[in-house]
C-alpha positions as CSV (number, residue, x, y, z in Angstrom):
1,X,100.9,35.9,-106.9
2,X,97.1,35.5,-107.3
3,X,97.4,32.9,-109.8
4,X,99.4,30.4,-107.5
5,X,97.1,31.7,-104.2
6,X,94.1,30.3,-107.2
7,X,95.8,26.9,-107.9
8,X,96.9,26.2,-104.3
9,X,93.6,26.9,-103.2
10,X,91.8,24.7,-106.0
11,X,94.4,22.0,-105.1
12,X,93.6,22.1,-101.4
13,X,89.2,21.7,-102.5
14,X,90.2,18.6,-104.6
15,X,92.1,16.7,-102.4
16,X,89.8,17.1,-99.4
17,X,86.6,16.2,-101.4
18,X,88.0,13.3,-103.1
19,X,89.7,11.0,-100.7
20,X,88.3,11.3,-96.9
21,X,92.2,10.1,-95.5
22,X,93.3,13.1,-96.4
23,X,92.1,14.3,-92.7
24,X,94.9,12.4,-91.2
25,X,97.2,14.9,-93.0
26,X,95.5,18.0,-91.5
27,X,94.8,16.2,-87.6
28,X,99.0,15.2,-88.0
29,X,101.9,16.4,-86.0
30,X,102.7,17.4,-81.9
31,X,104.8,18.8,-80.3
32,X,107.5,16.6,-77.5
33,X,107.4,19.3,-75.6
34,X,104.5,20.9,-73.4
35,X,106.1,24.3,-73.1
36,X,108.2,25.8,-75.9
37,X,108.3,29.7,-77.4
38,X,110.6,30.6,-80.4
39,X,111.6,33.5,-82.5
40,X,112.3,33.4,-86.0
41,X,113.9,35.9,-88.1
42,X,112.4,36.0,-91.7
43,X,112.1,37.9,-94.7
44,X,109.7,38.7,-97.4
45,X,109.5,38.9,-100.8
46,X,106.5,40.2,-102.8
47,X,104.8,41.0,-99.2
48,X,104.9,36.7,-98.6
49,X,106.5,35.3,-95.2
50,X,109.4,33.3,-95.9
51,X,110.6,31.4,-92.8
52,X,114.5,29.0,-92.4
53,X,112.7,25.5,-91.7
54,X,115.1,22.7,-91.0
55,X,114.5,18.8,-91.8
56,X,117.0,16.5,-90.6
57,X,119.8,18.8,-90.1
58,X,119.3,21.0,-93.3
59,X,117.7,24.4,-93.5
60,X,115.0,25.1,-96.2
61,X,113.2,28.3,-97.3
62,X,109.7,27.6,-96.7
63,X,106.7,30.1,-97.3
64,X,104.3,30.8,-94.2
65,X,100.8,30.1,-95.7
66,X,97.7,30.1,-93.4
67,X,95.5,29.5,-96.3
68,X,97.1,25.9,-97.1
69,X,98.5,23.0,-96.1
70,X,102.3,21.9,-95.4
71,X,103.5,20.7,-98.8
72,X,107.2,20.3,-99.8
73,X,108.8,20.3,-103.7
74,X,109.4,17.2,-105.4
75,X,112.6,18.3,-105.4
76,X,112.7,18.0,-101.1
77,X,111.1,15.0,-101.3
78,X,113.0,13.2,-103.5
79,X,116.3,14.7,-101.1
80,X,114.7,13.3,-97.8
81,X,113.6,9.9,-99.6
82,X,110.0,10.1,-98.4
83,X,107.6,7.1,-99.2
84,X,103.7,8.0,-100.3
85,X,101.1,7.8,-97.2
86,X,98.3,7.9,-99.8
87,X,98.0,9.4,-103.4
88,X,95.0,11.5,-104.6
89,X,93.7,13.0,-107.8
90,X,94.3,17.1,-107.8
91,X,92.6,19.0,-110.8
92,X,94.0,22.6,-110.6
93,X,93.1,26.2,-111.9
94,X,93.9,25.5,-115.4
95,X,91.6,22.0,-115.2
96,X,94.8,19.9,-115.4
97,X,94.5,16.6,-113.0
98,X,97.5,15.0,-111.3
99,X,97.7,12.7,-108.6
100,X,99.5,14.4,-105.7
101,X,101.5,12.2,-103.2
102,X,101.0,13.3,-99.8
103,X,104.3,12.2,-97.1
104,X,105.1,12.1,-93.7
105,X,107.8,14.4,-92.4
106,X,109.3,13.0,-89.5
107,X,110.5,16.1,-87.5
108,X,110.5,19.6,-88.3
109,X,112.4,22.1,-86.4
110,X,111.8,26.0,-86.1
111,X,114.3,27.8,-84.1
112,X,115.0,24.8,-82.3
113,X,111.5,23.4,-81.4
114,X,110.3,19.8,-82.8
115,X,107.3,19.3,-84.6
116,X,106.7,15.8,-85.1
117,X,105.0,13.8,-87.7
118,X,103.4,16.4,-89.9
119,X,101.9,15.7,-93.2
120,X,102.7,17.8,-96.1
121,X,101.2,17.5,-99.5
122,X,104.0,17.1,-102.5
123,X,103.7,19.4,-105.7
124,X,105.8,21.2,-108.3
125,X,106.5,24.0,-106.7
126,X,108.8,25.4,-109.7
127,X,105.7,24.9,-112.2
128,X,103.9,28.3,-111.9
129,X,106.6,31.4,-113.0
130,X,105.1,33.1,-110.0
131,X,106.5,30.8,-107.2
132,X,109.2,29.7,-109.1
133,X,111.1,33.0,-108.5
134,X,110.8,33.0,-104.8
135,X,113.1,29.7,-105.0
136,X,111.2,28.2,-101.7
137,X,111.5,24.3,-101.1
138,X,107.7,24.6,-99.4
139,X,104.9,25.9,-97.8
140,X,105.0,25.9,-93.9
141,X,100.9,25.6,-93.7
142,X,98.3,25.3,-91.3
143,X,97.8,21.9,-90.6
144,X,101.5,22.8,-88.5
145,X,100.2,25.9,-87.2
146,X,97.7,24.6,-85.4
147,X,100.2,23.5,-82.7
148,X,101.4,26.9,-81.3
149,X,100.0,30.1,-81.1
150,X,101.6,32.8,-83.6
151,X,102.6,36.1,-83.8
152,X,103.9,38.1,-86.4
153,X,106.2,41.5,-86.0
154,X,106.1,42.7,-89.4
155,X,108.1,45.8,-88.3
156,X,111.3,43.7,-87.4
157,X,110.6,41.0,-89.8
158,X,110.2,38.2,-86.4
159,X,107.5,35.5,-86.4
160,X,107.2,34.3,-82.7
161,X,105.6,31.2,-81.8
162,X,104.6,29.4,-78.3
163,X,103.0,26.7,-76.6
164,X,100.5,29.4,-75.3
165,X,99.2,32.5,-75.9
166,X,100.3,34.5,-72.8
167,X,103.6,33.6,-73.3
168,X,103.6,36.1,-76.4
169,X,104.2,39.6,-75.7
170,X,101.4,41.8,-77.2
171,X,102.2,45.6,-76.5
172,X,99.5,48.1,-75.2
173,X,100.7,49.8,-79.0
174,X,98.7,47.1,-80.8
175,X,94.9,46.8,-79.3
176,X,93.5,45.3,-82.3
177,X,92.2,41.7,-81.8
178,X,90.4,39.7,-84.0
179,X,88.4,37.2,-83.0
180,X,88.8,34.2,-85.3
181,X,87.5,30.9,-86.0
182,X,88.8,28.1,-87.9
183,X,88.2,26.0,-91.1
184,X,87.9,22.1,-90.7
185,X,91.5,22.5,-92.3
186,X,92.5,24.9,-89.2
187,X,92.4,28.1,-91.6
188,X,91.9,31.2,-89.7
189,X,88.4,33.0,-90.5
190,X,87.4,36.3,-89.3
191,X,84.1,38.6,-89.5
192,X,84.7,42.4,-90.3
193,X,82.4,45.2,-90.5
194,X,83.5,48.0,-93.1
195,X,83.0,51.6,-92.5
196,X,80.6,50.8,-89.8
197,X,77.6,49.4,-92.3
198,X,79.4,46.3,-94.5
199,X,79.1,43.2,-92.7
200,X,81.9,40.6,-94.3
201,X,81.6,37.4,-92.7
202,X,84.1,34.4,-93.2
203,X,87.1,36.3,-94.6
204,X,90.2,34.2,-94.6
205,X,92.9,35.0,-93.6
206,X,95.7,34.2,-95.3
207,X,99.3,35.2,-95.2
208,X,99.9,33.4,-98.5
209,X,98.4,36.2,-100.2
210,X,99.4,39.3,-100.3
211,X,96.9,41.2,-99.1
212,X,96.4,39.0,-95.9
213,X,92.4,38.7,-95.9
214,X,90.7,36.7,-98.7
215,X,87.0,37.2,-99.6
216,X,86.8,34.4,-102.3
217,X,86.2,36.3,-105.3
218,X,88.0,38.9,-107.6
């Protein structure tokens, strides 16, 4: 997967630097309701999060990336007859440049809860071998996570989610916080100290690649 986690990331530099609009796309969405918790069953495949998403009454397998954006295939887009919000040029890992569209969903619902007017990017999700095999219609991304806190039971494959943080049950088994800051693109980033002498500062973390935490080289 570290090719795709490369282009997706590439694609996510490009479009921010060259077209300032694009911050409308990661400031989008809310939620109708003020309280709201939800548990989602999901399953994995090559160690990735893939989460049932449904948009406008159909469910859709979409991949649970911290480290990007919402985007949707062409395939979904062309399904749910979405018009552009804006258009911007994309150059990705290989130095090929598109122009991506990037759309407005209207509502997207995870186990039941609304999240309204979220933007999503639109790419060809079936053009790297690598994501093509995990047949996913898109990538649930952080510009929707930022409306709920999160929590992840890799044990029962569950992803919980809720309007706040108390309202997620965190057993006395599991004392390990980390403390976390965000990315203008609301990317989680977190300082770690290895073996009691590294310092690493400003790992990402990112459940779009495998290992979870990316230090931006390798």
């Amino acid at each position: 997967m570290k090719t795709f986690k490369i282009a997706i990331q590439v694609l996510v530099v490009f479009v921010i630097t060259s077209c300032t609009s694009i911050s409308k796309l990661y400031n989008s969405g809310s939620v109708p309701q003020e309280e709201f918790s939800g548990r989602i069953a999901f399953e994995t495949m090559f160690d990735l999060i893939i989460l049932p998403v449904e948009i406008e009454g159909k469910q859709y397998r979409f991949l649970f990336d911290t480290g990007a954006p919402m985007v949707i295939s062409k395939e979904l887009r062309e399904q749910l007859e979405l018009k552009a919000a804006a258009k911007s040029g994309v150059t990705d890992s290989q130095g090929k440049t598109e122009r991506l569209d990037y759309v407005w969903l209207k509502e997207v619902k995870l186990a039941g809860i609304e999240f309204k007017k979220t933007g999503a990017i639109v790419a060809d999700l079936r053009k790297a071998p690598e994501i093509a095999c995990m047949d996913i219609d898109g990538i649930l991304g952080a510009n929707l996570m930022k409306l709920a806190h999160w929590k992840i039971d890799s044990k029962n494959n569950a992803m919980y989610f809720a309007s706040r943080k108390d309202q997620l049950e965190i057993p006395d088994s599991e004392p390990l916080v980390l403390p976390f800051k965000m990315k203008r693109t609301y990317t989680p980033v977190v300082d770690l100290v290895v073996d009691d002498s590294v310092e690493v500062n400003n790992a990402t973390f990112d459940t779009g690649f495998a290992g979870y935490l990316s230090l931006g080289f390798g």
